[in-house]
C-alpha positions in Angstrom: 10.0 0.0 2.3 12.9 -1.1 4.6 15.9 -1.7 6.2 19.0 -0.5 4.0 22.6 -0.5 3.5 24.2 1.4 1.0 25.7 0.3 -2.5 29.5 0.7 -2.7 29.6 3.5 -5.5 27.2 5.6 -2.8 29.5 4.4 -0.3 32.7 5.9 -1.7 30.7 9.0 -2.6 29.7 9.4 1.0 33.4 9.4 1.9 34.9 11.8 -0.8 32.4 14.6 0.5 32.9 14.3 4.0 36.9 15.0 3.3 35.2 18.2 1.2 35.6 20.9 3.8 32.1 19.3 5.7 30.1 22.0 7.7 27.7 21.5 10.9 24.5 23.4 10.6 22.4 24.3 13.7 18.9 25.0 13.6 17.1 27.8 14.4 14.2 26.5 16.3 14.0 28.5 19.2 11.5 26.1 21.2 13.0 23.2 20.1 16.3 22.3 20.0 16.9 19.9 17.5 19.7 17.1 17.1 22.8 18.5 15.2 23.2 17.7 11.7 25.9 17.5 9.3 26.2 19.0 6.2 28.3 17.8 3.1 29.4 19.7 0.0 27.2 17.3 -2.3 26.3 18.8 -5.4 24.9 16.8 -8.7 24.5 18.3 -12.5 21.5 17.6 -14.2 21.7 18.9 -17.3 23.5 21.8 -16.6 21.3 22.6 -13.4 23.7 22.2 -10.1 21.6 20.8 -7.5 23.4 20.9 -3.9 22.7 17.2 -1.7 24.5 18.1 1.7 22.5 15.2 3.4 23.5 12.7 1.3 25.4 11.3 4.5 21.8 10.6 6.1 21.5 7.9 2.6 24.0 5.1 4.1 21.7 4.4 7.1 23.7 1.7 8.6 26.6 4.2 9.2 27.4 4.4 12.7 26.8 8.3 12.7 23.1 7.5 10.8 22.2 5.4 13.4 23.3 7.5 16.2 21.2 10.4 14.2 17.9 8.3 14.9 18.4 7.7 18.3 19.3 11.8 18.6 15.7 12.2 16.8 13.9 10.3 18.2 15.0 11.0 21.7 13.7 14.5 21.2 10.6 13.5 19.6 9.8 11.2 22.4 11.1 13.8 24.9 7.7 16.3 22.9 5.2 13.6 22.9 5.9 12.5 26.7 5.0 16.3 27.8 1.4 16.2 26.4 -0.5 15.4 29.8 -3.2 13.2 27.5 -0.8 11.2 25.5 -1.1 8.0 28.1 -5.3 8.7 28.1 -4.6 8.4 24.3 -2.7 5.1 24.6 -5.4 3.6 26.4 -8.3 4.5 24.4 -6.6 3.9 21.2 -5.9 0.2 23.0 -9.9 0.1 23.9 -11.0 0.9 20.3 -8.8 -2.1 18.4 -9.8 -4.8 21.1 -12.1 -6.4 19.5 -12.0 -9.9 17.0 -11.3 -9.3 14.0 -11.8 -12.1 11.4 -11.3 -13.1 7.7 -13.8 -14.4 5.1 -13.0 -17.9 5.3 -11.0 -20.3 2.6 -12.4 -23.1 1.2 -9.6 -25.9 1.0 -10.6 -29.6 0.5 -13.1 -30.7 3.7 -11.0 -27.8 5.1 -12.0 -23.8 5.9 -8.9 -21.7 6.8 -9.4 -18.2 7.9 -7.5 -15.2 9.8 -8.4 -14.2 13.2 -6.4 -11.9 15.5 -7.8 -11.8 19.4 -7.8 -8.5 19.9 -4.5 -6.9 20.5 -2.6 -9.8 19.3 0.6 -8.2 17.5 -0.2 -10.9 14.1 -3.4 -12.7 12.9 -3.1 -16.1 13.2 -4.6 -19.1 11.0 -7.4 -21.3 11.9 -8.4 -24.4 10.6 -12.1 -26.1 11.0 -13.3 -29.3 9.2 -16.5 -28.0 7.6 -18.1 -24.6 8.6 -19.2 -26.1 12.0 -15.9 -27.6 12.9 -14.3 -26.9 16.0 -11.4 -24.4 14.9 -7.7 -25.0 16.0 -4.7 -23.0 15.5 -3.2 -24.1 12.1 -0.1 -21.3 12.3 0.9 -18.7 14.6 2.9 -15.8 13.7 3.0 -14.5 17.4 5.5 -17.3 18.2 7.9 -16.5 15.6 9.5 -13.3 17.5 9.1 -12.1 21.0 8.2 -8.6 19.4 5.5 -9.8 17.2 7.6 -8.4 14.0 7.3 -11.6 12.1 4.8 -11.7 9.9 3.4 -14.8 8.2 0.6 -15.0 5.4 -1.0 -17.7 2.4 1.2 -17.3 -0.7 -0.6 -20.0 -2.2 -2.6 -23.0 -2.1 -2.1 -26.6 -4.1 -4.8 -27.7 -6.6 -5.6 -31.2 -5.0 -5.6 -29.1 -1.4 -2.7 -30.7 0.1 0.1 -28.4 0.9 -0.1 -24.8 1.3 3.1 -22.1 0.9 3.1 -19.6 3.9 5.4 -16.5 3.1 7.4 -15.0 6.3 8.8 -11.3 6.3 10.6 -9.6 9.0 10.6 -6.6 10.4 8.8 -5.3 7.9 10.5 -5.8 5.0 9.5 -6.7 1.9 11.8 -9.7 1.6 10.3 -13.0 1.8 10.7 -16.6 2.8 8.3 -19.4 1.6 7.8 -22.8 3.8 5.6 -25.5 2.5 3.0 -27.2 5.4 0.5 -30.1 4.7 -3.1 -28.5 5.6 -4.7 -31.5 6.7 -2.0 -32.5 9.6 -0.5 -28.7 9.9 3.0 -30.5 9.4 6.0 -28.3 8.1 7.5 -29.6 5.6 11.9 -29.1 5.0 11.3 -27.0 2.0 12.7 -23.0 2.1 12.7 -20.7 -0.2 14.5 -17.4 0.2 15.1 -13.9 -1.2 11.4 -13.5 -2.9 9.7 -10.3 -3.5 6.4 -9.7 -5.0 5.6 -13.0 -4.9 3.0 -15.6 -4.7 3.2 -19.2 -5.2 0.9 -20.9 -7.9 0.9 -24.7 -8.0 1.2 -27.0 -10.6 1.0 -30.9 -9.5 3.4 -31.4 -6.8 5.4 -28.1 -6.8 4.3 -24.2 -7.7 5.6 -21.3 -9.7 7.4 -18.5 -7.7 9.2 -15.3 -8.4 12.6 -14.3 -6.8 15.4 -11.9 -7.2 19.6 -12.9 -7.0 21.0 -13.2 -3.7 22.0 -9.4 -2.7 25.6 -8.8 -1.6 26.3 -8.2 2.0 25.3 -4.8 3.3 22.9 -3.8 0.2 19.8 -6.4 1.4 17.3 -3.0 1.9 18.5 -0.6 -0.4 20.0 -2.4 -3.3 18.9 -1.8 -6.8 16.7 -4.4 -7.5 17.5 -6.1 -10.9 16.5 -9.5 -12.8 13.6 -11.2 -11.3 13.3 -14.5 -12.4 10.4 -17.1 -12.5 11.4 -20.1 -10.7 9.6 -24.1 -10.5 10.1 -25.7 -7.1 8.8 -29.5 -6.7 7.8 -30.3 -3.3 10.6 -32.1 -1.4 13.4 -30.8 -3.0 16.6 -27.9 -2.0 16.0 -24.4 -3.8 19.3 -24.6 -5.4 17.8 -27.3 -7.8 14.8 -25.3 -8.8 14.0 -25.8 -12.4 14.7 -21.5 -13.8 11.3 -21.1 -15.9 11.8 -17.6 -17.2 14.6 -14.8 -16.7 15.5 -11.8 -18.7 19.1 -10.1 -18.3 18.9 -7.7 -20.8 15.7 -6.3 -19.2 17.0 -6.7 -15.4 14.6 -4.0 -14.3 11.0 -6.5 -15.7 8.9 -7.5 -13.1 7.7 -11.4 -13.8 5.1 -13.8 -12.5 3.9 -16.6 -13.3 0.1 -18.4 -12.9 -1.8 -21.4 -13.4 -5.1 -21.7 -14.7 -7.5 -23.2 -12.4 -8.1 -26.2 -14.7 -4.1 -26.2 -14.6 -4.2 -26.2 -18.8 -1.9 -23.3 -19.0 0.6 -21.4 -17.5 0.5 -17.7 -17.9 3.9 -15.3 -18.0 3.0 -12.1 -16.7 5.7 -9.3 -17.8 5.5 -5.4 -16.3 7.6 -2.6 -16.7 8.0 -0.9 -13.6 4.9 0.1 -11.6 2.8 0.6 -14.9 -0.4 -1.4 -14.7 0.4 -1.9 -18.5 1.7 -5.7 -19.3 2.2 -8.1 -21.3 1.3 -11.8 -21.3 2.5 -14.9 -22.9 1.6 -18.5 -22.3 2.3 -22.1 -23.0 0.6 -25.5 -22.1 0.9 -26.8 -18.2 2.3 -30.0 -19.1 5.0 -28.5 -22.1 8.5 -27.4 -21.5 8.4 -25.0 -25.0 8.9 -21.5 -25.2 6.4 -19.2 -24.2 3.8 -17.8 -26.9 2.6 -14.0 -27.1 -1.3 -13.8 -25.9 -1.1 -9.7 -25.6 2.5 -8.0 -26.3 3.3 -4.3 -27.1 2.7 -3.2 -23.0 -0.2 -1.2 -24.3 -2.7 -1.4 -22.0 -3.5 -3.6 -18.8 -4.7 -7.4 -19.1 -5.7 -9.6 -16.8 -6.4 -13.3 -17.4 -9.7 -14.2 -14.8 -10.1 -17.9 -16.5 -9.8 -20.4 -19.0 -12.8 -22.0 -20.0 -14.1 -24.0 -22.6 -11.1 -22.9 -25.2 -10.8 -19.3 -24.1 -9.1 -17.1 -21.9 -11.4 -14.5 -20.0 -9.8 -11.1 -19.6 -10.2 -8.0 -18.0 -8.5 -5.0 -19.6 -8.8 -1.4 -20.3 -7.4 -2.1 -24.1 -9.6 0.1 -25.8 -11.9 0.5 -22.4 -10.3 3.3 -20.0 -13.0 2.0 -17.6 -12.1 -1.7 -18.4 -14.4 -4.3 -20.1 -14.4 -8.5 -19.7 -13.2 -9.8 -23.2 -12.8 -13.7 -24.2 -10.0 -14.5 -26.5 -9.4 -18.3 -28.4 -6.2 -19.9 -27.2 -5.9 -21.6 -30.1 -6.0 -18.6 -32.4 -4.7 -15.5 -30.2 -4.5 -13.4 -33.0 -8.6 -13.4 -33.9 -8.1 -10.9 -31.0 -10.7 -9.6 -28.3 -14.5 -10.7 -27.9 -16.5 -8.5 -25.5 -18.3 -10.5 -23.5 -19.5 -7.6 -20.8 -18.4 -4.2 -22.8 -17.3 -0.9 -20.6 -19.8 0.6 -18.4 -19.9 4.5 -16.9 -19.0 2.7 -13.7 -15.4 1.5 -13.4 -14.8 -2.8 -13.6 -12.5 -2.8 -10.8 -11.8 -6.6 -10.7 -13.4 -10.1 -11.5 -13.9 -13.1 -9.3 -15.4 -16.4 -10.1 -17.0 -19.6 -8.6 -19.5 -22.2 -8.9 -19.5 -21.5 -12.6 -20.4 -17.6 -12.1 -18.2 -14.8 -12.8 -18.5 -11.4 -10.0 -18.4 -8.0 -11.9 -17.2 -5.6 -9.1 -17.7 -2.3 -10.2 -16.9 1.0 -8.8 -19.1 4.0 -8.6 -17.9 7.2 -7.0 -15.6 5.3 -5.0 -18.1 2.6 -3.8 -18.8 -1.2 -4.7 -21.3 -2.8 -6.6 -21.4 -6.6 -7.5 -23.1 -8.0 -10.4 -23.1 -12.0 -10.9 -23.0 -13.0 -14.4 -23.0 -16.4 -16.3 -20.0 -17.4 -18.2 -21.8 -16.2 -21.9 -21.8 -12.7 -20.2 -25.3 -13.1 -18.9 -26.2 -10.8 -16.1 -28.2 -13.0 -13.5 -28.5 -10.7 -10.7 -26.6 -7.5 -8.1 -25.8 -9.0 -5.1 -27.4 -6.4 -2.4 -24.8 -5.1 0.1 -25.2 -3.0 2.9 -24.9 -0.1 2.1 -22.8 2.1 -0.1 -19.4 1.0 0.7 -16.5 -1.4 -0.1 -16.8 -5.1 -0.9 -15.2 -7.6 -2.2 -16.3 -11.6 -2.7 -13.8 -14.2 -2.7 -13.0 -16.6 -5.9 -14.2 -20.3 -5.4 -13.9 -23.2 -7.0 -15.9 -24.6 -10.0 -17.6 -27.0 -8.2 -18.5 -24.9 -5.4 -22.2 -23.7 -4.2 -21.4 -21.5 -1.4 -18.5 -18.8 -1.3 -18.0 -15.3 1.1 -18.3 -11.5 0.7 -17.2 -9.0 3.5 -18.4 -5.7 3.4 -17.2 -2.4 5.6 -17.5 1.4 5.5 -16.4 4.2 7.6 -18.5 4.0 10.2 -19.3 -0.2 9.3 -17.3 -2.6 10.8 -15.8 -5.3 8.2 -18.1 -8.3 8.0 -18.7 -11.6 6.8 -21.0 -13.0 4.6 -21.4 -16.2 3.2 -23.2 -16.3 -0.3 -24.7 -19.1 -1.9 -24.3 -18.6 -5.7 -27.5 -20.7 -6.9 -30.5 -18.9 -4.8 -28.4 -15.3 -4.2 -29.2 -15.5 -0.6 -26.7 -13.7 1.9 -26.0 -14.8 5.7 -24.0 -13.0 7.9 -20.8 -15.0 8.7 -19.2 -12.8 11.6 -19.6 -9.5 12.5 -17.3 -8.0 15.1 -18.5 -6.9 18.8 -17.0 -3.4 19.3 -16.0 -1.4 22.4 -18.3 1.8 20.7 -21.6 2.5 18.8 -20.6 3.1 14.8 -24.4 3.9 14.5 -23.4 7.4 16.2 -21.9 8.7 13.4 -22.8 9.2 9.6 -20.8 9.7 6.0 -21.6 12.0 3.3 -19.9 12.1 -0.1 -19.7 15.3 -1.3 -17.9 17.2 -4.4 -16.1 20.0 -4.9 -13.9 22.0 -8.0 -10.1 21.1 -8.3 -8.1 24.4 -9.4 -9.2 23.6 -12.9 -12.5 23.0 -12.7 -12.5 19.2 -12.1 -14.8 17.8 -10.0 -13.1 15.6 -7.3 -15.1 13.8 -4.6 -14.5 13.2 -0.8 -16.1 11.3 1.9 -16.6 13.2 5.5 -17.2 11.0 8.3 -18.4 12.6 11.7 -20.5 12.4 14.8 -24.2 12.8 13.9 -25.9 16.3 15.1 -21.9 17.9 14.6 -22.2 21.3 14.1 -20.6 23.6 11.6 -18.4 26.0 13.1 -15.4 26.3 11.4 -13.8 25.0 14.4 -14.0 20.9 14.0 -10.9 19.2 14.6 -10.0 17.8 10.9 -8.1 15.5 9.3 -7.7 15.3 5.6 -6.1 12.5 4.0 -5.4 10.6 0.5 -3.4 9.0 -2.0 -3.7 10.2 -5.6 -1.5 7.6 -7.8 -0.4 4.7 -9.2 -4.0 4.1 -10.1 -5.0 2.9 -6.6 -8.6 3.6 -5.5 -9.1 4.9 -1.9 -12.7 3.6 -1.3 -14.7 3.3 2.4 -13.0 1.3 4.7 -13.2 0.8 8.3 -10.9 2.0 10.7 -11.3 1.4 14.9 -8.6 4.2 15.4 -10.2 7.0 13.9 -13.3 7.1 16.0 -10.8 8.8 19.1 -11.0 11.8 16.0 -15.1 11.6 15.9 -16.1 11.4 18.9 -13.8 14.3 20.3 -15.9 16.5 17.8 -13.3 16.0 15.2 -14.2 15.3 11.1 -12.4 12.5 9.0 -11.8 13.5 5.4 -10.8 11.8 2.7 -10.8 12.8 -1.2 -10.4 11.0 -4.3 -7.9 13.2 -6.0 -6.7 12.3 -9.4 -3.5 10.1 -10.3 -5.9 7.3 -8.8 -8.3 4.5 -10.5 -11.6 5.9 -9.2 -12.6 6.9 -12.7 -10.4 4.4 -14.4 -7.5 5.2 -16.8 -8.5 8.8 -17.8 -8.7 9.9 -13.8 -5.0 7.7 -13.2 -3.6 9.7 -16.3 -5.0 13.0 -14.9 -2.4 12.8 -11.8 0.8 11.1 -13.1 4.0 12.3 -15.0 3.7 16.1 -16.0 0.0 15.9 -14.6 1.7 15.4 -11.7 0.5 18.7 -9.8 -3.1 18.1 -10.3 -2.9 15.9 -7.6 -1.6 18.5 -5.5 -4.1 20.9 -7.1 -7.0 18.8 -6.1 -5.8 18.5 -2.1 -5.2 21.6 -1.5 -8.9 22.7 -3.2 -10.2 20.0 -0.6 -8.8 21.9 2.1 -10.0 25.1 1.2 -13.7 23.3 0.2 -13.5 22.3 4.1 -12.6 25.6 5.3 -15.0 27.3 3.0 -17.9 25.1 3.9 -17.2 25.8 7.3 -16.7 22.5 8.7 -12.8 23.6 9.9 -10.6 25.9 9.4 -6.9 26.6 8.9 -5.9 26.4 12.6 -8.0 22.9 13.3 -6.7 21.5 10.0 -4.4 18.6 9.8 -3.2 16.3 6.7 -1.9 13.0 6.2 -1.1 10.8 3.7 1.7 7.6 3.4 4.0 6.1 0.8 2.3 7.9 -2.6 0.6 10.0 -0.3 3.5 11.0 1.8 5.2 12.7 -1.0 1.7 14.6 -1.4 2.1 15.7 2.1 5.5 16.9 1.9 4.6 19.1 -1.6 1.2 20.3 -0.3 2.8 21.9 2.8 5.6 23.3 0.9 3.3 24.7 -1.5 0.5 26.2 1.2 2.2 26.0 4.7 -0.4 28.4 5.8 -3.6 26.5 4.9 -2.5 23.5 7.1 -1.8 23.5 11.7 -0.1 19.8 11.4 0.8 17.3 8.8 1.9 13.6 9.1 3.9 12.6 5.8 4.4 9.0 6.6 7.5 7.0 4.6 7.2 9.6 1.9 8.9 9.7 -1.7 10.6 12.9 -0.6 13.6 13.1 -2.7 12.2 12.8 -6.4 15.5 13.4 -7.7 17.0 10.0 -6.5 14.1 7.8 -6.0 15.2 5.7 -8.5 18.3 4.9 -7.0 17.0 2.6 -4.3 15.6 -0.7 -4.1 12.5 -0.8 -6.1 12.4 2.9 -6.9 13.0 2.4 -10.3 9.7 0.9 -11.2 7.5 4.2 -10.3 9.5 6.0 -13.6 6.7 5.1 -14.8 4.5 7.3 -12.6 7.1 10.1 -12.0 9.8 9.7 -14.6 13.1 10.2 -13.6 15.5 12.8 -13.3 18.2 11.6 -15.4 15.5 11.1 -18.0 15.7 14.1 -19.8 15.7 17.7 -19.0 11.9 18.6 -19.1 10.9 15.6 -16.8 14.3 16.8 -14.5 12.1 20.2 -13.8 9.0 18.5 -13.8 10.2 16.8 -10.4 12.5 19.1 -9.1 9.2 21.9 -9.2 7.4 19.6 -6.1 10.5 17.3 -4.6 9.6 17.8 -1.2 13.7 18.0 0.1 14.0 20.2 -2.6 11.3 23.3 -2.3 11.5 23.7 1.3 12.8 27.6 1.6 14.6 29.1 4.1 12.4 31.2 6.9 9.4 30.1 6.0 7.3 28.7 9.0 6.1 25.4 8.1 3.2 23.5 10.0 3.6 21.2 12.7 4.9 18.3 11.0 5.4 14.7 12.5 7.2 12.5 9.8 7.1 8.7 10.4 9.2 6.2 8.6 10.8 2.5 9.6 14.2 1.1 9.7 13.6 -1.3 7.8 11.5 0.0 4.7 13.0 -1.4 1.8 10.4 0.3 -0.6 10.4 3.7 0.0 14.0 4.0 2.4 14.1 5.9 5.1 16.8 8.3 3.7 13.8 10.0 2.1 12.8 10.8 5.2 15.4 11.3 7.3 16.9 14.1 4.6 13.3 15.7 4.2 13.4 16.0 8.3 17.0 17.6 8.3 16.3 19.9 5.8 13.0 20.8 7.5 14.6 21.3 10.9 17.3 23.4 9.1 15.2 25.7 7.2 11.5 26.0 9.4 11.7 29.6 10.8 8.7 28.8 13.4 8.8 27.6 17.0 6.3 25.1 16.6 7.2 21.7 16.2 8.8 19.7 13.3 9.6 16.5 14.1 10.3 12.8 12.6 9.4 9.5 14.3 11.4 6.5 13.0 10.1 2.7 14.1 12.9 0.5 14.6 12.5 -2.8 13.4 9.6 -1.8 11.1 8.9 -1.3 7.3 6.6 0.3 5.0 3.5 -0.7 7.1 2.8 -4.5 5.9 3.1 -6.4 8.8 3.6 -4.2 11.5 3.1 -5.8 14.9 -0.5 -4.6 16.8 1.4 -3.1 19.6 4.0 -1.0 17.3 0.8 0.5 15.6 -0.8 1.4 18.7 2.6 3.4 20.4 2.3 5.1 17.0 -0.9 6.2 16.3 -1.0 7.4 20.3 2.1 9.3 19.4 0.3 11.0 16.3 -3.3 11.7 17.8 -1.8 13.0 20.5 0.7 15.6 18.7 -2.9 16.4 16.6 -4.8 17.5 19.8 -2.1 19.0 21.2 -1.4 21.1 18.1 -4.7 22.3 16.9 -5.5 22.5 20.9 -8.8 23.0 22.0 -9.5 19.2 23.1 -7.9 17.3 26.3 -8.2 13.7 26.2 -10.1 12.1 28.6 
């Protein structure tokens, strides 16, 4: 989420209300005093429910008075942080933890390998290039000379079938706008070709030129916070302008569809993906590589998720929860569609969480209790064996090519760095690639999964990570955090920055809740729409599981969560201010009312609904909008609220009124306090050093908050 400008109808709706009798509120904060803000006599009807909006102002955040709001904000946030005596011993150890080499499973391309690596404290990865595994590697791109700031970003959107030319996708700032520039991988040469305003795109080759998805040109002004409307499936050919890219596939009367388009690997067919909004639920259609026809209907009705993983031997492979909450691997004739679905490895307890393929093998990675288990199969469905990990963790193995023998795995947990493994696929024999050198011992401390009962009676699981020999006191220093939507799985992953938490004594938690995909379909359902406050159900029974358990307790408490999970912050400590010392909601869906309204919002309808929907859904939202259910004189915990600039997903108006009305209404003199990155986004690509300054920022207001701890 990024950068935005206001469209014209908000505009003039900005302007009415401020010539409405406009009224400056002060807070009362009595330890803080907090930047003045405007109020605006803004009230919307929602089916007969007057809702009032005086920080609709805070919206148009290009206005001169906006911008002169976040340097008032973040002036006295900074002017907090910098009294904390530890903050700069915070800094540095933060800076000693993430210096270490951090590398990618490599790429196989041609006679080529590419792979990530990022130094250290480089601000961006950069992309190596070796002839053969035991080539000397060069630098094939560098992102860190694109800016002086290190807020370009550069990554692989796609790589040509004969391995000549790769498309490298640029984003600035943070945003979610893309660029695509076309290089030749075995000279690094870039070629004249640019492409310009993509979004959620890749690029997937076809002869000389690939498939790519863009949106229309955005008018002056609205560029991060436009409604985004008809994507449309574009064919560039190597070598030539974009303004005479062949239009493949584009739908008017549904502007709001998101498209893509794929290529099989044996480049037979191309596939039409179609979703509607953020709903895993799709459609696809089809056609020959080398026709020009209209697309056929494979699976249509956007009734359940597919997923084509191959085409071989006259049928597509598929994964899909159609008629498999848990998802199965199906085959289906492409010359008779309509003979419908073949199961070729049916639904398991465990959740099939994604397919990969190579050297004639498919790679079954399942999901059990939130950890990963891979399980290689012949193309008749065959199981030939479980690749042996670790541990119990996350994994993932990358997709080769047909012909291919060898192919790599990485592997990580809390408290295991990620690591390289290259596989070969005929004997099942692993060998570690690259494992990183760190500036700590993970073997110090340990993770347990443990499970306790939601408000209903579900049972949610939650990892706790800690130093070994910790003692339960009811005094640990904790932090909780999670997602809990949109069907995404929060599994163990590796994070340098948290051990400052364990080894001060402190406990990292993190819980499963539903509206995710750790169960599959049933689990995603049990969080979403009018489910909604399960999810909030679930957190808040974690918290009080951790208290009760004795691990922490209320004043030593802290929770966290970003994007999704922001918006479960922001409800959570409306709903139980007391159980909670600090919260970090971090670029948070905080106004549910007018999500919609902006950018991409419109898509997560599907999750939420909206509130011009219909009257029932209307309450639904309005019961746990975060801007919306915080209540005068209550005192709130200490709450840090991050955002960027430039977020163009979730916009920083969401923020910035959730912080206003916070400030106005928090009846405490503890802190509440909102951090906005300039020049940064919803969190992809954000430069090494803009990540350190803010996590130092945030650890730093945790100690100081639940107290108890100085930083060395």
């Amino acid at each position: 989420m990024k950068h935005l400008i206001a469209p014209l109808g908000l505009v003039l709706l900005f302007i009415l209300s401020c010539q409405n009798n406009p009224t400056t509120t002060t807070q009362s904060n009595t330890a803080l005093t907090y930047p003045e803000t405007k109020k605006v006599e803004q009230v919307d009807s929602y089916f007969g429910t007057e809702v009032a909006d005086p920080y609709r102002w805070l919206e148009v955040d290009t206005a001169a008075e906006v911008e002169d709001w976040v340097v008032a904000q973040n002036q006295v946030t900074q002017d907090y942080i910098s009294q904390i005596s530890f903050r700069p011993n915070v800094r540095n150890r933060l800076e000693e933890l993430y210096n270490y080499t951090k590398v990618s499973a490599p790429m196989k391309v041609g006679d080529y390998y590419l792979f990530y690596q990022n130094d250290g404290l480089q601000n961006q990865a950069v992309l190596y290039r070796k002839q053969g595994l035991d080539g000397e590697a060069s630098v094939f791109l560098d992102p860190n000379k694109a800016s002086t700031d290190g807020t370009v970003s550069m990554g692989i959107a796609g790589m040509s079938k004969d391995d000549k030319y790769i498309a490298i996708s640029i984003s600035e700032a943070g945003s979610d706008w893309q660029s695509f520039k076309v290089m030749e991988i075995a000279t690094g040469k870039t070629l004249d070709d640019e492409l310009k305003w993509l979004k959620f795109s890749g690029a997937s080759w076809y002869k000389d030129g690939f498939y790519y998805s863009r949106y229309p040109e955005p008018a002056e002004g609205t560029e991060l916070s436009g409604d985004l409307q008809t994507q449309s499936i574009y064919y560039h050919k190597i070598g030539t302008p974009q303004s005479e890219d062949k239009l493949v596939f584009t739908d008017p009367e549904n502007a709001r569809m998101i498209c893509s388009a794929a290529v099989t690997e044996d480049e037979e067919f191309v596939l039409l993906y179609k979703r509607q909004g953020s709903s895993s639920e799709n459609e696809i259609w089809y056609r020959p590589a080398n026709s020009e026809e209209d697309f056929m209907p494979l699976f249509t009705g956007f009734d359940a998720q597919y997923f084509i993983v191959d085409h071989w031997d006259g049928k597509f492979y598929v994964r899909t929860n159609k008629d498999a909450p848990r998802y199965r691997l199906a085959t289906i004739p492409t010359d008779n569609p309509k003979a419908g679905l073949t199961d070729l490895i049916p639904e398991k307890d465990a959740v099939l969480n994604g397919i990969s393929k190579g050297g004639g093998r498919l790679f079954a990675n399942y999901m059990q209790d939130a950890t990963t288990r891979i399980y290689q199969h012949l193309y008749d469905g065959t199981l030939e064996r479980e690749i042996e990990l670790p541990g119990l963790g996350s994994a993932g193995i990358r997709s080769a090519k047909r012909e291919d023998t060898k192919t790599f795995y990485t592997y990580t947990s809390y408290v295991y760095p990620t690591t390289i493994y290259q596989y070969d696929i005929e004997t099942g024999e692993s060998l570690q690639h690259a494992q990183p050198k760190l500036n700590f011992n993970p073997s110090d401390y340990t993770t347990e999964q443990v499970f306790f009962s939601s408000k209903d009676g579900t049972q949610v699981p939650m990892f706790l990570v800690y130093k070994k020999g910790l003692q339960r006191d009811g005094q640990r220093p904790t932090y909780l955090t999670a997602y809990g939507g949109f069907n995404i799985s929060l599994t163990p992953s590796f994070n340098p920055l948290g051990i400052l938490l364990l080894e001060n004594g402190g406990i990292f938690a993190q819980p499963n809740l539903r509206g995710g995909g750790e169960y599959g379909q049933a689990w995603h359902e049990g969080g979403m729409l009018f489910n909604k406050q399960n999810v909030f159900d679930d957190f808040i029974a974690a918290a009080e599981y951790l208290i009760e358990e004795n691990y922490t307790s209320s004043e030593h408490l802290a929770i966290a969560g970003g994007s999704n999970g922001g918006l479960l912050v922001g409800a959570v400590a409306n709903q139980r201010p007391e159980l909670f010392k600090v919260a970090f909601p971090a670029v948070g869906v905080m106004d549910m009312l007018r999500y919609h309204k902006f950018t991409i919002g419109w898509a997560w309808a599907s999750e939420y609904g909206s509130s011009d929907q219909d009257e029932a859904t209307f309450q639904n939202l309005l019961s746990y909008s975060p801007v919306h259910n915080l209540k005068e004189g209550t005192t709130y915990p200490s709450i840090m609220v991050t955002t960027g600039d430039h977020d163009d997903r979730v916009v920083p108006a969401h923020s910035f009124k959730y912080a206003a009305t916070l400030q106005e209404k928090h009846a405490g003199d503890n802190p509440v306090l909102i951090r906005i990155e300039v020049d940064a986004g919803h969190g992809a690509g954000k430069p090494t050093s803009k990540i350190l300054d803010e996590q130092a920022d945030k650890w730093s207001f945790f100690f100081h908050e639940i107290g108890g701890v100085e930083i060395q």
